[in-house]
C-alpha positions as CSV (number, residue, x, y, z in Angstrom):
1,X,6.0,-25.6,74.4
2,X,5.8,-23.4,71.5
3,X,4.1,-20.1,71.3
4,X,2.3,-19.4,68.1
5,X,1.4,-16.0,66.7
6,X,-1.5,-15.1,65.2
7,X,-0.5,-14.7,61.7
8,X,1.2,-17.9,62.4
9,X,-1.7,-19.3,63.5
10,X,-3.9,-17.9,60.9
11,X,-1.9,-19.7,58.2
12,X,-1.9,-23.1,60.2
13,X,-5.5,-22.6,59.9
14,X,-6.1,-21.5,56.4
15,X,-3.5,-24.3,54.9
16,X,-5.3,-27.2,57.3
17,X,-8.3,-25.9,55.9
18,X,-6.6,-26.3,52.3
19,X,-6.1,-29.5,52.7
20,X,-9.3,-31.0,53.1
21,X,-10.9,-28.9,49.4
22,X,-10.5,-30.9,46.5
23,X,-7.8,-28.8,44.3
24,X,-9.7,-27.7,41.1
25,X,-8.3,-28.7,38.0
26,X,-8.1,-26.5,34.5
27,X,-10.0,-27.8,32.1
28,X,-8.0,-29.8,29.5
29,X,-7.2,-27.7,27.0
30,X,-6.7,-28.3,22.4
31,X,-4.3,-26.2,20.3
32,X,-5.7,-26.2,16.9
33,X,-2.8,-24.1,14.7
34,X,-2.8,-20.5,16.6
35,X,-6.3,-21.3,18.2
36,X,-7.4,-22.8,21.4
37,X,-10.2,-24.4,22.3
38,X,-11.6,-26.6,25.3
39,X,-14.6,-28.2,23.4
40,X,-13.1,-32.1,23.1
41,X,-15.5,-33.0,20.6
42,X,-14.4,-29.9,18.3
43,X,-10.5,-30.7,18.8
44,X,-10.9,-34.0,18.2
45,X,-13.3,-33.3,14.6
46,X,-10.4,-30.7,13.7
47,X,-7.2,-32.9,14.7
48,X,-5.9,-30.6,17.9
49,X,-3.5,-31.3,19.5
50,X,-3.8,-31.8,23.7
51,X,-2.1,-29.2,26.0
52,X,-0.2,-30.1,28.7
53,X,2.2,-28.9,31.5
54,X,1.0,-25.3,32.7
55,X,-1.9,-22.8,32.3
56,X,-3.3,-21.4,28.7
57,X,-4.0,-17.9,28.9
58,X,-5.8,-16.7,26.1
59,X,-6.6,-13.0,25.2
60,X,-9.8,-12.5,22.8
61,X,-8.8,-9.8,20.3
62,X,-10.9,-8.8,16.7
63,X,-11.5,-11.4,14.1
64,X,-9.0,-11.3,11.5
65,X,-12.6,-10.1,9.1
66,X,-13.3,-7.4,11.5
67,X,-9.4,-6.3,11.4
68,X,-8.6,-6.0,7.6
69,X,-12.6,-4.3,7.4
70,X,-11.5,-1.6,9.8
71,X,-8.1,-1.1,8.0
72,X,-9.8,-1.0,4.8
73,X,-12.4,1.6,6.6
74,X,-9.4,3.6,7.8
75,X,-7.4,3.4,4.3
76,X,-10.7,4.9,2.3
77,X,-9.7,2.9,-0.5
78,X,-7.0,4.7,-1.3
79,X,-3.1,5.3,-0.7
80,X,-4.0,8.9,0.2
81,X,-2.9,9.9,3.8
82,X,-6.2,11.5,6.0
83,X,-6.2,14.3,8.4
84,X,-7.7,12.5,12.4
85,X,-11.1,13.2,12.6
86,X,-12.3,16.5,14.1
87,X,-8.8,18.4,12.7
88,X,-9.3,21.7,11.7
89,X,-10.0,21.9,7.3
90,X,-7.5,24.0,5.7
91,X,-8.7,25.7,2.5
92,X,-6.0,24.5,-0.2
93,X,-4.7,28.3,-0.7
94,X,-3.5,28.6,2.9
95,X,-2.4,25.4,2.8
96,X,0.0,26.1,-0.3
97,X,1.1,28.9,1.7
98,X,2.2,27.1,4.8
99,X,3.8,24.7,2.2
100,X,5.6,27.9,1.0
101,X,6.8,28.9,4.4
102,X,7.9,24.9,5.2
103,X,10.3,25.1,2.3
104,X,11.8,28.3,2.5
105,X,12.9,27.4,6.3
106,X,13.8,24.4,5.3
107,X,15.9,25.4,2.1
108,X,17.6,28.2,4.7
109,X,18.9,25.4,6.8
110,X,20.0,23.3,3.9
111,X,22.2,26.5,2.6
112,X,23.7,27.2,6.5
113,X,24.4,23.7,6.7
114,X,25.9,23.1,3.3
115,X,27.9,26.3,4.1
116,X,28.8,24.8,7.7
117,X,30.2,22.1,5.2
118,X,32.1,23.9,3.2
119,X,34.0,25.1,6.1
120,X,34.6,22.0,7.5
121,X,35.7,20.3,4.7
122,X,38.5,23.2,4.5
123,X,39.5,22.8,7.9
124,X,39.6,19.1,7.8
125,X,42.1,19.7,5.0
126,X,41.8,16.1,3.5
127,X,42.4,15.0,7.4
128,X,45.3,17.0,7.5
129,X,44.3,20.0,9.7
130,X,46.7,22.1,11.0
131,X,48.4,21.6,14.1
132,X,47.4,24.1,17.2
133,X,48.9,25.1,20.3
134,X,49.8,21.3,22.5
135,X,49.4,19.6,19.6
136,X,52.9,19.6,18.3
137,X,54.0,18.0,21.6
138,X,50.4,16.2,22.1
139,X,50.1,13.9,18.9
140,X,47.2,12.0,20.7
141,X,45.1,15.8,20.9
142,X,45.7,16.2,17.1
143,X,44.3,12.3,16.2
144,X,41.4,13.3,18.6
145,X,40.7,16.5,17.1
146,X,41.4,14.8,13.8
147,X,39.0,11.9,14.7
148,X,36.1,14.5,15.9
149,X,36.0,17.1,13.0
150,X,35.9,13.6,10.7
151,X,32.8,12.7,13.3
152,X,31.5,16.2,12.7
153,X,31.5,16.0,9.1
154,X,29.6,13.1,9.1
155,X,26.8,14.5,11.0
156,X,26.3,17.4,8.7
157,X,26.2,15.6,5.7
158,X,23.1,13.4,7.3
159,X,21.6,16.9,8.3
160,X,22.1,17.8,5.0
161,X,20.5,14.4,3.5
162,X,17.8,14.9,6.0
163,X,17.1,17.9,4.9
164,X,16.9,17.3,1.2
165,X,14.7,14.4,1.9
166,X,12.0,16.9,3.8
167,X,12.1,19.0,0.8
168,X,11.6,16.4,-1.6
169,X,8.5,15.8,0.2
170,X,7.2,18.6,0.5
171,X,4.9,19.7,-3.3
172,X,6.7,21.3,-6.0
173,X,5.9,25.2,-6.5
């Protein structure tokens, strides 16, 4: 004799239970293009083509009207960036002078690292450094060290690009 538990029982129950409800059926459902619809008579006037094997999930989203409107809305018109709504205004003198400021950090950094550069290049010495200490014995340590100022030289000059590129964006005096 077998001794049943009562979750095991429960789910004897609720699957005998199961059985005897008709299973109910998604309706059949038309692709028309990159739309869906379950109206047969509307597939069928539009040519649709009949979906089978597995559920159709559809997520309703903004007409393709309502979406360029808002954009166009958003854009003004215009090519012109705009400020979120509710930012602070900031009268066009005090504006200039943050501008000001902007570039003259930014044209500090371009000058430390085009002199951090400079010195690179002349240790790198055409990728020819100068031995040090283990390195005499250790060629592998002076190919590393080799390999990383090359690395390091690298990364300045995109600092340096970068940084040229803010201050080209930034308005002319």
């Amino acid at each position: 004799m077998k001794i049943l538990t009562f979750s095991a029982l429960a789910a004897a129950v609720s699957a005998s239970m199961l059985a005897g409800m008709p299973a109910q059926a998604q309706e059949r459902v038309w692709r028309c293009g990159n739309e869906y619809t379950n109206n047969a008579a509307d597939a069928q006037r539009r040519n649709c083509k009949l979906m089978e094997g597995g559920n159709v999930t559809v997520v309703q989203g903004a007409s393709a009207a309502a979406r360029s409107a808002a954009s166009a809305s958003a854009s003004g018109g215009s090519g012109a960036a705009r400020a979120p709504a509710g930012s602070p205004r900031v009268e066009s003198a005090e504006q200039r002078q943050r501008d000001s400021d902007a570039r003259a950090v930014l044209e500090a950094e371009l000058q430390k690292a085009q002199a951090r550069q400079a010195e690179l290049q002349r240790e790198y010495n055409n990728g020819e450094p100068e031995k040090q200490g283990g390195e005499a014995k250790n060629y592998q340590k002076y190919l590393d060290r080799v390999a990383d100022m090359k690395a390091q030289i690298a990364r300045n000059e995109s600092d340096i690009a970068g940084l040229q590129r803010e201050i080209s964006r930034l308005p002319q005096r």
